[in-house]
N, C-alpha and C positions, 0 to 999 in steps of 0.2 A: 684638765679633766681626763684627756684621753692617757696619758703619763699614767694618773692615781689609779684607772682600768687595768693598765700593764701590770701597776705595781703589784696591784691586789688581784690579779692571777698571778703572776710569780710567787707572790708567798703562801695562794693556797695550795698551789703545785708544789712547792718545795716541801712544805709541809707535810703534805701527805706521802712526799717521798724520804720523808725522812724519820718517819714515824712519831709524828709529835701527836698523836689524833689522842683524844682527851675519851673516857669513859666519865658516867656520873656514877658517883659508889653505889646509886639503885641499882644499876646495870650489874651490879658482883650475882652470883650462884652459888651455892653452896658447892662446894666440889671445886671452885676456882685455885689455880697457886697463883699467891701472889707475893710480893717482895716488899720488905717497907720500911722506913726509917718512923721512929721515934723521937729519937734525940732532933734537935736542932745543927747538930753539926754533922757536914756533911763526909765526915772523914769516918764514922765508926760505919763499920762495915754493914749490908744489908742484913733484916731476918727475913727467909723463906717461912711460908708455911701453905695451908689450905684452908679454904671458906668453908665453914663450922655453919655460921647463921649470922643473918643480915637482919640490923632492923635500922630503925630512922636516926637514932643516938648512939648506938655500936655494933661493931662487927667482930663476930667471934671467928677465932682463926686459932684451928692445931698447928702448933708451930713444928715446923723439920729440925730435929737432932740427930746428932751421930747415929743413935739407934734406931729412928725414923720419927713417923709423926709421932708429938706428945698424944696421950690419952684423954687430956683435961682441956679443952681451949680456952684461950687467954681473950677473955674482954676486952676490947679497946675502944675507948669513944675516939666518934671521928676527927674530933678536936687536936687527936693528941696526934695524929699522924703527919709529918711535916711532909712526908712522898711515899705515895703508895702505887704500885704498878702491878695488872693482872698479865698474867702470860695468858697470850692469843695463839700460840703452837709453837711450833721450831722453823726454824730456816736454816737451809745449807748454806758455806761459810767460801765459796770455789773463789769469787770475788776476792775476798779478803786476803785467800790463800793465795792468788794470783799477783795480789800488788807486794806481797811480802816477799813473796818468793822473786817478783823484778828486781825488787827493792834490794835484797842479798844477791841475787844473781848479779846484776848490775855490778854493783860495788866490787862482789872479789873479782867480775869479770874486767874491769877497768884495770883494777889492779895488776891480776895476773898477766894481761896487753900488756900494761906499759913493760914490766919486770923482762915478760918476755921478749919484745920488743927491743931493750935495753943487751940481751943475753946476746942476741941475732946481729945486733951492730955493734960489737968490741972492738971489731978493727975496719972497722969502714974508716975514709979518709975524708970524705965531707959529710955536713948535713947528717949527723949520727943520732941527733936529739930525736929520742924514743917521745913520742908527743901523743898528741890527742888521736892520729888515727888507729895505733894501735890499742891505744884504750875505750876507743868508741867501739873498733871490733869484739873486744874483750867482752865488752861491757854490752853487747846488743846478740851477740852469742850467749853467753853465761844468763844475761838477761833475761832472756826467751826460754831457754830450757829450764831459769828458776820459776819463770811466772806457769810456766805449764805444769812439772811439777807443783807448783802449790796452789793450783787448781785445783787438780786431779785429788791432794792431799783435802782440801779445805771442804769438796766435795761431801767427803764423809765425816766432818767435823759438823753437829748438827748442835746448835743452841736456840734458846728459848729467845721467841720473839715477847718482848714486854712492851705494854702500853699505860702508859701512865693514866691512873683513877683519882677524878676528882672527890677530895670525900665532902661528902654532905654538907651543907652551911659555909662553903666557904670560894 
């Protein structure tokens, strides 16, 4: 019993840190953007738009085109939506920017270690194998300056927090 206690705080901790927190489609506003699929398959790309009006069997929504919001909103019962997500505001990206930017700094910093490492022992007479410490250097230098630039970068890289809406009946 005490185990199944653990279990079920870890997954509602997790949960909420990872943004799985469910809306009920009452909870939509007029003025919300939201994102949504139609189709059944998960590969055609989302539609954006904005809550028009809510009622208990469909929800009207201006969808976004190149030129902006349509003029006419498009009906949909709740039926037909297979995923539907309202944006809850933006969040900065410093994180993201930060593992990316290791993740490239890392690698060409390995790289350019061993390379260089390799350059610096041409004519040594023992022991020349350019190995892992100069690609750990490479790699934990180039490393560090990519994750901090792509902090600094990610910082001002601002996107929309989405939370998935349950629709109605379902």
């Amino acid at each position: 019993m005490r185990y199944v206690r653990i279990l079920a705080g870890l997954t509602a901790l997790t949960a909420g840190a990872f943004g799985t927190t469910s809306l009920i489609g009452q909870e939509l506003r007029p003025g919300d953007r939201v994102r949504f699929h139609t189709a059944p398959s998960p590969f055609v790309p989302f539609t954006y738009g904005e809550v028009v009006h809510v009622t208990d069997t469909a929800l009207a929504i201006a969808i976004l085109t190149d030129t902006g919001l349509s003029p006419t909103p498009r009906y949909l019962a709740w039926q037909h939506f297979t995923r539907l997500f309202v944006s809850v505001g933006h969040t900065r990206n410093s994180g993201t920017g930060a593992l990316i930017g290791l993740a490239i700094g890392g690698v060409v910093g390995a790289v350019l270690g061993v390379s260089h490492g390799a350059v610096l022992r041409v004519d040594c007479e023992s022991n020349c194998d350019p190995g892992v410490a100069d690609a750990a250097v490479g790699g934990i230098v180039l490393g560090g300056a990519g994750a901090l630039l792509g902090a600094v970068v990610g910082a001002f890289v601002r996107t929309d927090r989405w939370v998935r809406v349950i629709p109605h009946g379902r």
